[in-house]
Residue, then its C-alpha position, 0 to 999 in steps of 0.5 A: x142724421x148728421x150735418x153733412x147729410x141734413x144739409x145735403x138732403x134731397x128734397x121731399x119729391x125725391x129728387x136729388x139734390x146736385x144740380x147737375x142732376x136735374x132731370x134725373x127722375x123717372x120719365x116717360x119718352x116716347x111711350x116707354x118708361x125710363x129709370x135713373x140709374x148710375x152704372x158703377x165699379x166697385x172693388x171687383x165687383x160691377x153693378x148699378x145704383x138706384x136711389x130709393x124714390x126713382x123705383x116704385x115701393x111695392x116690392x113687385x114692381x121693384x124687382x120687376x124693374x130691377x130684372x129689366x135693368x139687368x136683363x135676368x129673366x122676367x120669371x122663371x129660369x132661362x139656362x144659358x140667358x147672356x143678359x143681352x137685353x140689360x146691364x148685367x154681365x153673366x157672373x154674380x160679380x156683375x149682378x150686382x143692384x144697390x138701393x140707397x137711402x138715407x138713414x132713418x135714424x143718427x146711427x148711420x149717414x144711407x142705407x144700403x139694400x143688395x138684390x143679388x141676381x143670377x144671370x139665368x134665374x128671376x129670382x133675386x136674393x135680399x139677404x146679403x150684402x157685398x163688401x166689392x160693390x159698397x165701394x161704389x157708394x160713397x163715390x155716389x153719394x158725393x156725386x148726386x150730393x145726397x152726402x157732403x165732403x169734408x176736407x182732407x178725409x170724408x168718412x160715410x157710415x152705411x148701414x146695410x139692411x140685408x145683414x143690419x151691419x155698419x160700414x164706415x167707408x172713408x175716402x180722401x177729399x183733399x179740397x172737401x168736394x165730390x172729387x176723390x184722388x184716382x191714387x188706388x190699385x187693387x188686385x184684378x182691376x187695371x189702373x188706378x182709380x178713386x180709393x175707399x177703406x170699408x170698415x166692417x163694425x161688429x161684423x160677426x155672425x151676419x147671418x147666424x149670430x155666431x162667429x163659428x155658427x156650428x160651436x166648433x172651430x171645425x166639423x168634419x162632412x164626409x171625411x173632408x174637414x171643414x171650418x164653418x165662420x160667419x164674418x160679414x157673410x157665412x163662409x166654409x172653409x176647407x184644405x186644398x189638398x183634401x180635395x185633391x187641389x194644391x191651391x195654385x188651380x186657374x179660375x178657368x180650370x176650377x171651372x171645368x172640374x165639374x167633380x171638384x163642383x159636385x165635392x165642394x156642393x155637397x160640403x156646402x150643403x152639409x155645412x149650410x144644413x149644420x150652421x143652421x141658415x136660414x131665407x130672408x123670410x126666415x125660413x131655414x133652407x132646405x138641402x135643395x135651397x143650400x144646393x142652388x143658392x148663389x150666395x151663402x154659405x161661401x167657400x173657398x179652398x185654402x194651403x200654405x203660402x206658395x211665396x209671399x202672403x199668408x195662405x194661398x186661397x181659391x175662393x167659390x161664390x158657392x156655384x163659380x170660382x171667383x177670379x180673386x176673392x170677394x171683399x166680405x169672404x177675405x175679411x171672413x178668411x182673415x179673421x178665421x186665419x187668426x181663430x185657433x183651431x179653424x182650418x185656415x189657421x192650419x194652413x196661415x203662416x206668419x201670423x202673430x196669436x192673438x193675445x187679450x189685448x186688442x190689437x190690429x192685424x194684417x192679413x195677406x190673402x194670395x188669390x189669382x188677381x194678387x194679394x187681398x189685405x184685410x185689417x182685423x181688430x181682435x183679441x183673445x179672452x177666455x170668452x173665446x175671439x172678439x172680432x172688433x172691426x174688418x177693414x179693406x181697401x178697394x177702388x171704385x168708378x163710376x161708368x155712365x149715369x143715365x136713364x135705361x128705357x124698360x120697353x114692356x115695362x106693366x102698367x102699373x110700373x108705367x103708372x109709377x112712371x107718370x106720377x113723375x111727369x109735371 
């Protein structure tokens, strides 16, 4: 553990250790139980953070109260459910819960924990991270002091526990406190705001274990030519125009096409099935599971440059379009636009080969919020492509810290609650 985080350990309680912060536990008012939380922005993604201690350990209860934060379902599927009753606001983009920890080990300063929800569905999937929303989370561990500045530049190593890959995640400090300059614009967010560069370390085959899980640096699924690549999160990749798309198609006209919906599922699922992917549990998912999932395997549509960047991109979380492109799918694009033989290398222009030496480039993504730049550290050896590192830059805020009332909330949450009142 480093020093940094030693010093700024919170106390054996749980609490956390800013000042400003006492109070911020769990409690009870007026009968109902109330949870700490902060609501935050990270990148393009919205969504809330939790410290680990403020939520119950049995895994039940977590998910109980992460649903009631969120207003998703308490079991079951409501079609149709606006989340009216919590913070989440429809898309995935706006699902987005994050537990933190500190490391247990020197490897890493916190852990991070993902729940991805689905505005309709209680179901909560552990198994991926987002790459948007681990912005946020160095702007949290300043503020509640769990991570301590350093002057001129801080940089905070979380270690994710959905995908067990590392992100170095470095911010400017200038006088070594919490502050942050808001000095940073990203495409699909107004304004500037507090910038962070994430470092992806080793982030090949986060769920496979393989940079192109199916052996082939493209397959073809029912006549459509499809590269399967696994960088940060496992991705297809397909031609615009094999779908009968150009790549230049709104978010809002993407959506009403309900046969492209039908095309890119299929693909999804004949790829998931072929690339081998598997449920947190371990169990391979099934053609319903690949059909209905929320989060893997991603895809995206790809053509040639229509003016500046290197390839043109729509990119789907798989079951909506995306209004600009997720920070895990981007650096998973980019490192396929530099592998030979995939479909994005096709389609890229501009860009150098990749030689045996290591060496670091930039790809510019054009998405329909602008341009999405990912740094990729890699080489070329007879081995095939080494992907040393994917970096990005994204913005974060913090929206409100406070405490959510859980009206219903069971007993034995409520019980959770009452260990905390002395």
């Amino acid at each position: 553990m480093s020093a940094r985080l030693q010093d700024a350990a919170p106390a054996s309680d749980g609490r956390l250790p800013n000042p400003a912060l006492t109070g911020f536990v769990p409690r009870i008012v007026n009968g109902v139980l109330e949870l700490p939380v902060y609501h935050m922005r990270g990148g393009t993604s919205t969504g809330i953070v939790l410290w680990h201690a403020h939520l119950p350990a049995e895994l039940a209860l977590r998910e109980e109260a992460i649903r009631g934060i969120m207003g998703v379902p308490p079991s079951g599927d409501v079609k149709g459910n606006k989340q009216t009753t919590g913070l989440g606001r429809g898309p995935s983009t706006s699902n987005k819960v994050f537990i933190v920890d500190r490391s247990p080990n020197a490897e890493a300063d916190i852990t991070s924990t993902l729940a991805q929800l689905a505005a309709d569905k209680s179901a909560i999937d552990w198994s991926v991270n987002c790459g948007n929303m681990s912005a946020a989370l160095t702007m949290y561990a300043l503020d509640t002091g769990i991570f301590h500045a350093s002057p001129g530049t801080t940089v905070m190593r979380i270690f994710n526990t959905n995908t067990r890959v590392t992100t170095d995640a470095t911010v400017k400090t200038p006088d070594g406190t919490p502050f942050i300059p808001a000095d940073t614009e990203i495409p699909g967010v107004m304004g500037k705001f507090p910038g962070v560069e994430l470092s992806l370390r080793n982030p090949v085959g986060a769920k496979t274990g393989k940079l192109l899980p199916t052996g082939n640096p493209f397959d073809n699924f029912a006549g459509v030519d499809a590269s399967c690549v696994d960088v940060a999160v496992p991705m297809v990749i397909v031609s615009a125009a094999d779908l009968g798309k150009t790549g230049l198609e709104s978010v809002e006209d993407l959506g009403r096409d309900r046969a492209l919906k039908e095309r890119l599922q299929a693909l999804w699922v004949a790829a998931g099935l072929k690339m081998g992917l598997r449920k947190k549990n371990g169990d391979a998912m099934s053609a319903d599971d690949l059909a209905h999932s929320e989060t893997i395997p991603k895809i995206c549509m790809v053509a040639p440059p229509a003016g500046d960047g290197h390839i043109l991109v729509r990119y789907f979380t798989p079951q909506t379009p995306h209004n600009s492109l997720a920070v895990t799918g981007g650096c998973c694009l980019a490192v396929a636009c530099l592998v030979p033989g995939t479909v994005a290398n096709r389609f890229a222009r501009g860009l150098p080969k990749l030689g045996p030496n290591p060496s670091v480039t930039v790809v510019q993504m054009r998405n329909p919020a602008g341009i999405l730049r990912a740094r990729i550290a890699a080489s070329v050896t007879s081995a095939g492509t080494q992907i040393i590192s994917a970096a990005y830059e994204r913005s974060s805020q913090i929206f409100l810290r406070g405490h959510f009332p859980l009206y219903g909330a069971s007993a034995q949450l409520k019980a959770f609650g009452n260990q905390w009142q002395h």
